[in-house]
N, C-alpha and C positions, 0 to 999 in steps of 0.2 A: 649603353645598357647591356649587350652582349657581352662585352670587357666585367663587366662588374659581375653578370653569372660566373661567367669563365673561373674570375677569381673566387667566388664561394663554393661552384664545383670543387676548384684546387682544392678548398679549406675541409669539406666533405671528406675528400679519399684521405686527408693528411693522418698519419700512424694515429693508432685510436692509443688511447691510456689504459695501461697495462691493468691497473686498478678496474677498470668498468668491466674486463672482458666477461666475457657471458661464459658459462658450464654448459657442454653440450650432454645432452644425454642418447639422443640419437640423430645419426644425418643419413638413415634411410637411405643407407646404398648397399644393406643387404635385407633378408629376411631373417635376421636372427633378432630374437628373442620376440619377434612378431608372430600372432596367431595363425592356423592356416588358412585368415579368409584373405590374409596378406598377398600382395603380388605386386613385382617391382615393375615399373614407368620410368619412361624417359622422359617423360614431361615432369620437368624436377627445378626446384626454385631456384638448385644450384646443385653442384655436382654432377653424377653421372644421374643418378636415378633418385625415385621417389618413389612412396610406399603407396599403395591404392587398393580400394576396397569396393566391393562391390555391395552397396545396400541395400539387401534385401525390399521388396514392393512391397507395402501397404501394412509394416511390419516394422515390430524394430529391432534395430542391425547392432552387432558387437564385433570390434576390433581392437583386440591388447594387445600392450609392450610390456613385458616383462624386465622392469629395468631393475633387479637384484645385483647383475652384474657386473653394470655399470659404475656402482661407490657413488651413488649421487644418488641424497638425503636429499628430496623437494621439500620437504619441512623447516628446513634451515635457510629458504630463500624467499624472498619476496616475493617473487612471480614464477609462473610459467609458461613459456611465449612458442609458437611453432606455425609453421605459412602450410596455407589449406587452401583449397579449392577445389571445386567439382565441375562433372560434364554431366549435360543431361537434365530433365527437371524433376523437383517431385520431391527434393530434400526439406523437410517441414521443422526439424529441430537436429541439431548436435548442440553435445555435450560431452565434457570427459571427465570419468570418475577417476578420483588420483587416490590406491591406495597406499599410505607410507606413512606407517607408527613412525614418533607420535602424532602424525598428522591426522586431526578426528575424531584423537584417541583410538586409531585402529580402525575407524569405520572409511567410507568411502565416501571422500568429498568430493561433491558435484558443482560444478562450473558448467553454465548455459556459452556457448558458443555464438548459435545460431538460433536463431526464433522466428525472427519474423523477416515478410520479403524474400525479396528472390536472393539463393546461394552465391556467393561471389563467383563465377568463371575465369579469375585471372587471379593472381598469386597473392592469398590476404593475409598482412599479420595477426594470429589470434592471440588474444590475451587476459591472462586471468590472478588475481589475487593469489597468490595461496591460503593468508587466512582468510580468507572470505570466502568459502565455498555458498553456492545457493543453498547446498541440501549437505547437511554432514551425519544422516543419520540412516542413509543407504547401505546396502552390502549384509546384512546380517549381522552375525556376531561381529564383534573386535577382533583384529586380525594384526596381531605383531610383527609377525613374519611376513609375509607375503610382499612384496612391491610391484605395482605397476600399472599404467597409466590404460583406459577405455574408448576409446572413442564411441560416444554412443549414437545411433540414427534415428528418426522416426519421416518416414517417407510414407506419401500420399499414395491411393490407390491410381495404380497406371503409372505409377512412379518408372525411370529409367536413370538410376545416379550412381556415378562412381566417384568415391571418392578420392582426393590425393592430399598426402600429409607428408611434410617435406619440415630437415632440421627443428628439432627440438630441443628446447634448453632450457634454465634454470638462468634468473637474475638474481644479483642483493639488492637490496635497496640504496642506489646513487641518489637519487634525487628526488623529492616530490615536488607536486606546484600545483597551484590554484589558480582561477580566472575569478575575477570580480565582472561587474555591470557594466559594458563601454558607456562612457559618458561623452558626450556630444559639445564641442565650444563654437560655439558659431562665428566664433575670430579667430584660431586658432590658426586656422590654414593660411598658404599663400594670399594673397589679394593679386589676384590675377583678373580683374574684369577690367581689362584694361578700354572698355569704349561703354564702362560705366552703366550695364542695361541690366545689372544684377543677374548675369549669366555668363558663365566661363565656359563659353561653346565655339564653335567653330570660326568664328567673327575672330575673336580674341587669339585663336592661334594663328588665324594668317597676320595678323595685326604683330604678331611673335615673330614668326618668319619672316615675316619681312624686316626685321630689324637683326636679328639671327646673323653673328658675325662682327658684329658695328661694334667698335673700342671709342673709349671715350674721348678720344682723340679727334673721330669723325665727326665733319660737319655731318647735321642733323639726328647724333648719336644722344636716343629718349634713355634715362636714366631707369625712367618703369620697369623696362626690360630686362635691367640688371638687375636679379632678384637677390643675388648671392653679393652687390655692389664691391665686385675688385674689377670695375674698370672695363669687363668686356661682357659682351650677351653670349655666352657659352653653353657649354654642354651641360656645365651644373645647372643654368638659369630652364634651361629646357627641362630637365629631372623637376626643380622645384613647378614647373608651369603642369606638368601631368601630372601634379601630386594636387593638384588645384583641377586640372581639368575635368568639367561634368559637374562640380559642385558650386556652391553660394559661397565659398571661402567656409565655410565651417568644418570640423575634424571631428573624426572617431579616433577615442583613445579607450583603453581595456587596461584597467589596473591586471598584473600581473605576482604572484609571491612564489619567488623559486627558494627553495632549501636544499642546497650540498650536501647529502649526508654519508658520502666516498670517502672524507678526510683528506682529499687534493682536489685540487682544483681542475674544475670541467668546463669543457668548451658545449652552452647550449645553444640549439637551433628551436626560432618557434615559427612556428606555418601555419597555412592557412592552405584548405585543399593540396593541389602535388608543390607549394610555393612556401621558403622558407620569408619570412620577414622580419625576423629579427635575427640576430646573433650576439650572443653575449658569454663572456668568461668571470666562474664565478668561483671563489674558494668556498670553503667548507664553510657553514650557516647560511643566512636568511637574506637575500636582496630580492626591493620591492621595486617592480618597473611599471612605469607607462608607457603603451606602445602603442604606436599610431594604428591603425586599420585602413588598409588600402581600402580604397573606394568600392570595389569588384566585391567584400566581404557583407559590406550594406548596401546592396545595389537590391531594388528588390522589394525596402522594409515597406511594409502595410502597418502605418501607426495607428490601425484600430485592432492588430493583434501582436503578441509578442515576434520579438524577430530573434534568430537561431545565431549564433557566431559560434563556428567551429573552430579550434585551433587547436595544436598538436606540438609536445615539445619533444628532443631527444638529444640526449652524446652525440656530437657529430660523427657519422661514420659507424654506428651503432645500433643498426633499423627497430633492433628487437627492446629497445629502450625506449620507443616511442608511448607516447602515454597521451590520448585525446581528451583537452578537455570542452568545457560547453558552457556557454554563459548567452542571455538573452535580454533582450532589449524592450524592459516592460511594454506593453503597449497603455497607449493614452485612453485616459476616462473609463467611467466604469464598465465592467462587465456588459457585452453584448447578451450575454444567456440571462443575465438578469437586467439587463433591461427589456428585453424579451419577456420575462415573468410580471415585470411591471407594467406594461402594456396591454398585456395579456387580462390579468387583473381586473385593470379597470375599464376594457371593453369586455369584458364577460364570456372571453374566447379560452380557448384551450391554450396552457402554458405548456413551453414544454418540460419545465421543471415542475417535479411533484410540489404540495403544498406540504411541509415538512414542520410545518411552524405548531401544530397541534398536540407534538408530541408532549409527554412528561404529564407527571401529576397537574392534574385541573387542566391538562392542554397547554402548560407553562405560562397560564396566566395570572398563577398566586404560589407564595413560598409555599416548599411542605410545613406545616403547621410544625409548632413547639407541641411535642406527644402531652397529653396531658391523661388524667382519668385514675382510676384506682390502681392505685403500686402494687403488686404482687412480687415483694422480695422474691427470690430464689433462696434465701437464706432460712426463710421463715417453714420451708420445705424440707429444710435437711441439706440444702449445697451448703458447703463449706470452702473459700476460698484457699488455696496455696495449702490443702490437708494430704497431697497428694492421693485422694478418695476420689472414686465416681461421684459423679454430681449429676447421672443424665437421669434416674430415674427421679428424683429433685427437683431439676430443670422440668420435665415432664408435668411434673404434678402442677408447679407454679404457671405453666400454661394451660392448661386443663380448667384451673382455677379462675382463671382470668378467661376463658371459652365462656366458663359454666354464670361468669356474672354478665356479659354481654361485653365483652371488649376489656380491656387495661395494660397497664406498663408491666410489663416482667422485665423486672428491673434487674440487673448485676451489678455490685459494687466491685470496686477496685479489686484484682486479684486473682488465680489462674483457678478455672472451674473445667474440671476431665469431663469426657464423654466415651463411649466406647471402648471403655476399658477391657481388661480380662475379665474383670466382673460380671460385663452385660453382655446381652445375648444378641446383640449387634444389632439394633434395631433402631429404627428411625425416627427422630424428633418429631412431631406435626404439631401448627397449627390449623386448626380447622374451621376458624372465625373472624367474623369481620372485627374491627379496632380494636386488633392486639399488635402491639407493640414489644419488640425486643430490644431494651434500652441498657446500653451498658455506661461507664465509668470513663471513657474515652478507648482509643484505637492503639494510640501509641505507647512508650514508657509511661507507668507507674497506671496504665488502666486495668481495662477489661478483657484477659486472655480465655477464650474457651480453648481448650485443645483437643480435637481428637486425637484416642491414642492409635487405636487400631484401626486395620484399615478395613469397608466395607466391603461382602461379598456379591457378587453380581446374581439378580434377581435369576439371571440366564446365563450359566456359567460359557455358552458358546457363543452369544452375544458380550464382546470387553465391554461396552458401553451403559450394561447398564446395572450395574454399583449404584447403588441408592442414595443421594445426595444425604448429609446427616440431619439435617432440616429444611424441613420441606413444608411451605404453605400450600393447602389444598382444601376446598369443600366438602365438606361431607357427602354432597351432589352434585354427581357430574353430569346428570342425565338434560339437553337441552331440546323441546318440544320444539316441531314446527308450528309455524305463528302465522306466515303468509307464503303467499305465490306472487313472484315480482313479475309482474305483466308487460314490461314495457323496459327499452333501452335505455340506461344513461351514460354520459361519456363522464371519464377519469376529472377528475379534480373538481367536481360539483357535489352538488348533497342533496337535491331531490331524488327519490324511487318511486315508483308506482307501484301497488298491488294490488292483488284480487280481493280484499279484505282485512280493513283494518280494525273490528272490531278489539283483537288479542292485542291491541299495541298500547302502549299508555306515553306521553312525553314525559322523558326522564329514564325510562325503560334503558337497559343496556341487550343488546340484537347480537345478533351473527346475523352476516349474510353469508352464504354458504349456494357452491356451486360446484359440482364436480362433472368431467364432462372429456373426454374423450375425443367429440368436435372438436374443442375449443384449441386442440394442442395447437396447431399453424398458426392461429391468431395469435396465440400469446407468445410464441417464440419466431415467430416472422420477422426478417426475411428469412430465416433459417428452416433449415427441415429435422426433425427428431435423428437420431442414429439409434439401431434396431436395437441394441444393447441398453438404453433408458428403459429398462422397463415400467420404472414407473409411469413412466406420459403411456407407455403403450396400454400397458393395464386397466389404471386408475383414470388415467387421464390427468386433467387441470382439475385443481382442486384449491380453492378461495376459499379462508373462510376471517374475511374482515372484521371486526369485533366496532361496534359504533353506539353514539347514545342517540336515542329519537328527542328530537328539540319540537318539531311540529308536526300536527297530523293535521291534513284539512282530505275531508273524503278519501278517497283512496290515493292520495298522495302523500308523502310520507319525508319529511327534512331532519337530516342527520345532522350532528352539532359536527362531527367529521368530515374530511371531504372524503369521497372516492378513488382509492388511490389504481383503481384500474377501469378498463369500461366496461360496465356492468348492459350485457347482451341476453334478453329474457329468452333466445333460442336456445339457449343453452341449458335453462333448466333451473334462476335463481331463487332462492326460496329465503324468508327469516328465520331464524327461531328463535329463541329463549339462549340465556347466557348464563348458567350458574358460575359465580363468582364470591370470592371474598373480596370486601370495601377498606381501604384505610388499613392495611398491617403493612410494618415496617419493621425493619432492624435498623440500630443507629447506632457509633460510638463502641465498638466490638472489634476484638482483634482474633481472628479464626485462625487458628495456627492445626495445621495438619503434623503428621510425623513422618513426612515424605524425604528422604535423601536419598534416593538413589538416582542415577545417571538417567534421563529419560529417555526410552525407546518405543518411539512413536509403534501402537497393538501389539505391544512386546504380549501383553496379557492384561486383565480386569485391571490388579493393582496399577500398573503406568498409564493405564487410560481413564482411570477413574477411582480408587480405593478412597482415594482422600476427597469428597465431592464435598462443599460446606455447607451452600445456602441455594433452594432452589424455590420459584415463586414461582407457582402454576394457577392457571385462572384469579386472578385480582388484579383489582382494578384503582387507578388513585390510592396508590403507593409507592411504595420505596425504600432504597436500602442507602445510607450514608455515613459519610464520617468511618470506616469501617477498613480493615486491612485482613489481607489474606495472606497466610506465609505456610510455605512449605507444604503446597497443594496439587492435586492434580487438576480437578477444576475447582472453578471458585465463586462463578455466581452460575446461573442460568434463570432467565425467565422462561417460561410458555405460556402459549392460549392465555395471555395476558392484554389489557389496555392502560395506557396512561400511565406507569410505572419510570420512575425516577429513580436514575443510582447516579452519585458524584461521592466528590471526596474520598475517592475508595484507590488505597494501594496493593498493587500485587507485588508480592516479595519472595526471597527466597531462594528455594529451589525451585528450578523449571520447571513446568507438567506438561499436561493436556492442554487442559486451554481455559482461557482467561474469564470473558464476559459473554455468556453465549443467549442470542436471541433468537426464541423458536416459536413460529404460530400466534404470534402475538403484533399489536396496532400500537401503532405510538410510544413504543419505553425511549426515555432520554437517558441518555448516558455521556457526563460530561464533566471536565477538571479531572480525570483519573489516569494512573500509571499502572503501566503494566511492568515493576523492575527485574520481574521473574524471566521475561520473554516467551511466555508460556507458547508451545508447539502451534495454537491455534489463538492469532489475536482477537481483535474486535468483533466478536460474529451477529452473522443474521443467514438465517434459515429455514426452511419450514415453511413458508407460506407466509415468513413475517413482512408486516411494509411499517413504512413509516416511522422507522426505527432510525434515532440519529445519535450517532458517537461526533460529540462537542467537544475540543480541546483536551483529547484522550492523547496521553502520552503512551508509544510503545517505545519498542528495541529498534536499532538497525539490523537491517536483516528478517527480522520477525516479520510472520508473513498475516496479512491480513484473515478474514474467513468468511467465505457464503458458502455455506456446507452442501447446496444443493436444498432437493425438496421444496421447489417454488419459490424462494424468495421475494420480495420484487418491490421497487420504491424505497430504497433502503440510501443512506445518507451519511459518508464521514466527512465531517466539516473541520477545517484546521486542525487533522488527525496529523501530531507528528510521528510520522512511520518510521521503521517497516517500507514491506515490499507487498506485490500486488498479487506474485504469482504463489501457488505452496495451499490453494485453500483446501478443506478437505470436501468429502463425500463419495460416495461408492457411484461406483460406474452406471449402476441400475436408477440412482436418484439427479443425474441431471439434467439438464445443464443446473452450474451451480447458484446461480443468478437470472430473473425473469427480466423485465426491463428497467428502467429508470432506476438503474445503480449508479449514483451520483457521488462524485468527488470532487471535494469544494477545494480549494488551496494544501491541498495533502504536499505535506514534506515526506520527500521521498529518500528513504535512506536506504541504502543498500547496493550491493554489487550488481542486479540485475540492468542492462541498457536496452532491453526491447520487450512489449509487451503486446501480445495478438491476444485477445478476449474471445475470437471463434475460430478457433484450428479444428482444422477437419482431420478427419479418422475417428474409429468408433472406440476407443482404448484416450481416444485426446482431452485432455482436462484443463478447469480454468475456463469455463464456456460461461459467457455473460452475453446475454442480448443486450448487444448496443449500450455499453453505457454510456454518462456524461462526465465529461473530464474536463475541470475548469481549474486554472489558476496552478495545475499540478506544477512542483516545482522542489529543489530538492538536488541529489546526485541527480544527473541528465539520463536521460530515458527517449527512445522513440517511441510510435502507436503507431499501429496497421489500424490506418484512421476508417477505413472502410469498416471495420467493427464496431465504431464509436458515431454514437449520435451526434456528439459532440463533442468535439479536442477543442478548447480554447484556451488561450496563454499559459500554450506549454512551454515549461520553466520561467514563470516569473507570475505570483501570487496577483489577485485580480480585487476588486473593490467590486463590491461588499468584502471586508474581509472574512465574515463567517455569514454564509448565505442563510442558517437559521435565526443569526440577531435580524439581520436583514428583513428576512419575511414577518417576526414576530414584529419587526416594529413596521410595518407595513401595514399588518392586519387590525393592529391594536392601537397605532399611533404614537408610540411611544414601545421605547426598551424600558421595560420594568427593572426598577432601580435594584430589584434584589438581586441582580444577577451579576452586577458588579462586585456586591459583598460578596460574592459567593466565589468570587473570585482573587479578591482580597483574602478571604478564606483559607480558600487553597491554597495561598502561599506560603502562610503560617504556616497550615497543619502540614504540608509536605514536607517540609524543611525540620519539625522534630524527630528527634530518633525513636525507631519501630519497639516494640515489643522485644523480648528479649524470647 
């Protein structure tokens, strides 16, 4: 076995191919073109010296290279790779910003390094995409000129780190590869039980050695022993008997897919920890391998969760070529977290998964209805399609019409209807009645275009965010009475309250529960403590305000058709009150087209954060927006202070914006079947105080970053979201953490360049704060968890059974999956697959 390293040592150091060599840009054996916090080290990966930084405590630390003068364009490479390591502890995140038109288009693209866990202390390969920056909309303006690379820090208070960055360089792209799911033959291996006890242990190797040496020539020379049968018990029969040793005869194998893309032929290494185990030479294109898996790589597996295979290929002789991939070994039978909910269930205990099955028009247990009731043309008003003419004060009247008869269809036929033209005085469409309906001619080609032209001015021109969406469902009263005093504790996912008086109550009633409280902050974000910089928890405090219908009163007890999606504590001060709302208004079959083109610059100003805002539903209830596409927007739906509210079938297109689908302050909206192909700044949200709110089979971008904007959230639910990335959400510093508890992730595909994800980094400037979520079935590009943040990591990388934890509960609760939800998914295959609006 030492003979056989020896010779792949050999093969390791043999001349590398001229074609692979790497572009150095700097090897850190002086201080030029390094900033002044540079200072040179002997402690060097190789050479004389390396560059070192000392990182500022409790702060975050900058150290550039000015690489202009170097003649090396990082935009024109595939990667960029350099060995790092620190002394000291306290290092909580690097990153480095690369700036180099056209890379970013001039802006500064960020690459996460380090995230989570402790700093490496011994010499690490770092490695990063070029086009896949995490963040490509840093640095300010466009910057054509300028070059060079950042190292950025963020260290913990009491922090003591120095940094060391050592050889830096640029790759093309030689080779990609992929890992598939080792699969398991349970004949495959040696048959080494040679005394037949279904165990190849220690019995079986003396039973080996003692024959060890014997040629077929010897009397009482056993043939078993010759595993390789030429005639002697050898050294080969020995390699095959430890490739069997510790197992039942059965074999791990890992499909493998390597691609040449050098144009000559490459010598690759694949390994497994510091060990290579395969070797193979491959011309230019595509060879698919199976490769066995030593023992030591599945040594370990618990088949009641996913198991991790690490393996790593590269050039031989080539370190900075190395590229790790991940692949994992489903685990057996269904989900533990849900079969936990199912248990939980039907002993009437606390689950620890929220009840999530409630959400959507009627609580998703009936289609939204075919709109029906009196038509109110848009035409009959004065809109005139494809006239190039405003149409909004038209649009206006024909809603107004439809207010003043108690509900109806404002209907649009086929054809483009303006709003906000140079004509009007930029003012905002409203609905302000229950069963009005906005029904168009369909979404796509040959329908229903409304476009705004111009874009909206912000209520507060020093607040960007708040541009008036162009249509906006709202009451004419917003004012909501208190109704009781809840007297008495319940815990999360039940549906009785007590109060001091239920005379104000009626069943069928729609409530707030409402609690704000200052107390309460420890509770609700435990184990954790506030950072003095939230000032909202310090101010306001905790602030609930659940939206629910009353099913039963008996005396002073009080049963919600909802469950409680937190635990309702009467020391804190719970009260009901009154819920003004609009019933039943919806949009369907409408194509929203903004007149957004320009490059998006996350609060460049009002316009990039919001000018183009299309449809916004505030207070109502048992409704919905479908069938519908948005193009060329800044934002494109939002709800708030909403309940029971259904959007599906709805495409986002276009040009980038803001952001996508946002949920604010509101119980229960489903949102499911929808794409987001814009990749808008801010994906799937929930916000505000929202719970209960689940994104069902929502398609985003890779890269595209999720969003809990802060402001309370809590209970909130992406089920078979194919993503996107986790980290990138917004909210200001003053409104988090960005997420309260029970932030669940059902089988989310994870796409994107990010490999490490911490949910509570500490420091008071640290973002990305979720209390403890649950992560089930994630899987996707490979990613770690600093699991001590997570209530729950189960079968990371490889999807879990249920496959969508809301079918799951709904058919739990109700006994059945309602049949409409299959059409509605048949649906969406259609309707996604015809072409957009023009």
């Amino acid at each position: 076995m030492r003979y056989l390293k020896t010779l792949f040592s050999i093969a390791i150091l043999a001349p590398l191919p001229t074609e692979a060599q790497v572009e150095v840009i700097n090897l850190a054996e002086s201080r030029n073109g390094w900033g002044r916090a540079a200072v040179l080290s002997r402690d060097a990966y190789e050479g004389q010296f390396a560059v070192a930084f000392d990182a500022p405590n409790d702060r975050t630390g900058f150290l550039s290279f000015d690489h202009r003068d170097t003649g090396v364009d990082i935009s024109a490479y595939d990667r960029i790779a350099f060995w790092w390591k620190v002394k000291g502890e306290g290092l909580q995140d690097l990153k480095i910003k690369v700036r180099n038109y056209p890379l970013a288009g001039g802006m500064e693209a960020v690459y996460t390094i380090h995230s989570v866990g402790p700093a490496p202390t011994d010499w690490t390969l770092a490695t990063a995409k070029v086009t896949k920056p995490q963040f490509d909309d840093w640095g300010g303006d466009p910057d054509l000129n300028r070059r060079y690379i950042t190292f950025r820090t963020v260290t913990t208070p009491g922090s003591s780190v120095r940094l060391f960055i050592d050889r830096i360089v640029v790759l093309p792209e030689t080779f990609t590869w992929s890992v598939g799911i080792p699969v398991f033959d349970p004949t495959a291996g040696p048959d080494v039980d040679f005394n037949g006890d279904s165990l190849t242990d220690f019995t079986d190797f003396l039973l080996f050695a003692a024959a060890f040496g014997t040629i077929s020539t010897d009397t009482g020379f056993d043939a078993r022993f010759d595993l390789d049968s030429d005639g002697q018990v050898g050294f080969t029969d020995f390699i095959t008997f430890s490739q069997g040793f510790g197992t039942n005869r059965g074999r791990w194998d890992v499909p493998v897919s390597l691609t040449n893309r050098a144009g000559n032929s490459l010598s690759i290494a694949i390994g497994s920890g510091r060990s290579p185990i395969y070797t193979t030479d491959i011309g230019p294109g595509s060879q698919n391998l199976n490769i066995q898996l030593p023992p030591t790589v599945m040594a370990g597996r618990d088949a009641s969760d996913s198991h991790k295979v690490a393996l790593w290929a590269e050039i031989m002789g080539i370190a900075e070529t190395r590229a790790s991939r991940f692949s994992f070994v489903p685990q057996t039978g269904p989900s533990r977290t849900w079969q936990q909910f199912v248990n939980a269930t039907a002993a009437g205990e606390e689950p620890i998964l929220p009840r999530f099955s409630y959400a959507g028009y009627r609580h998703g247990e009936h289609p939204v209805p075919t709109a029906t009731g009196t038509v109110f043309d848009v035409r009959d008003y004065g809109a005139i399609p494809d006239d190039g003419q405003s149409d909004h004060t038209a649009i206006q009247a024909a809603i107004n019409a439809a207010e003043e008869n108690g509900g109806g269809r404002v209907v649009f036929p086929a054809g483009r209807f303006l709003v906000n033209t140079d004509k009007d005085v930029r003012t905002q469409i409203r609905i302000q009645a229950s069963n009005v309906v906005l029904q168009g001619a369909g979404s796509r080609q040959g329908g229903t275009v409304i476009q705004q032209i111009n874009y909206m001015l912000p209520t507060q021109p020093e607040n960007l965010w708040t541009s008036p969406y162009m249509f906006k469902f709202i009451p004419t009263s917003t004012s909501d009475p208190t109704l009781a005093t809840i007297t008495a504790d319940s815990d999360r996912e039940t549906f009785w309250i007590s109060v001091d008086n239920s005379s104000k109550l009626n069943v069928g009633d729609r409530v707030k529960l409402v609690m704000t409280s200052t107390a309460a902050v420890n509770d609700f974000i435990a184990p954790y403590s506030p950072e003095p910089s939230w000032t909202a928890l310090s101010d306001a405090g905790i602030r609930v305000r659940e939206k629910h219908t009353i099913a039963e009163i008996d005396g002073p007890r009080v049963r919600l058709v909802e469950p409680l999606h937190t635990d309702v504590q009467s020391r804190y001060g719970w009260t009901i009150t009154g819920y003004q709302h609009l019933e039943r208004v919806g949009v369907e079959d409408i194509c929203f087209k903004g007149t957004w083109k320009d490059f998006f610059v996350h609060h460049k100003d009002a316009i990039h954060d919001g000018g183009w805002s299309l449809v916004r539903m505030t207070r109502v209830a048992d409704s919905w927006i479908r069938r519908c596409s948005f193009l060329d927007v800044n934002r494109a739906v939002a709800i708030g202070n909403s309940i029971g509210v259904s959007i599906y079938h709805v495409t986002q297109a276009g040009n980038k914006g803001h952001s996508s689908i946002a949920v604010n302050d509101s119980y229960g909206v489903w949102i499911g079947l929808t794409e987001d192909l814009a990749a808008h700044h801010h994906g799937p949200g929930s916000s505000g105080r929202s719970c209960g709110t689940v994104y069902w089979r929502y398609d985003m971008q890779p890269e595209q970053r999720i969003d809990a904007h802060g402001g309370q959230p809590y209970a909130n639910l992406l089920d078979c979201v194919n993503g996107g990335v986790l980290y990138g959400s917004g909210a200001s510093i003053q409104n988090l953490p960005n997420h309260l508890k029970h932030y669940t992730l059902w089988n989310f595909n994870h796409r994107g360049s990010h490999t490490a994800y911490d949910f509570w980094v500490s420091g008071p400037n640290a973002r990305n704060r979720f209390v403890r979520p649950i992560v089930v079935g994630f899987h996707g590009d490979p990613v770690t968890f600093n699991e001590e943040n997570l209530e729950v990591l189960e079968s990371l990388g490889s999807p879990v059974e249920p496959a969508s934890l809301y079918q799951a509960q709904l058919k739990l609760r109700l006994g059945s999956f309602p049949e409409f939800y299959s059409e509605l998914i048949d649906e969406w295959q259609v309707i996604r697959n015809q072409p957009l609006a023009d």
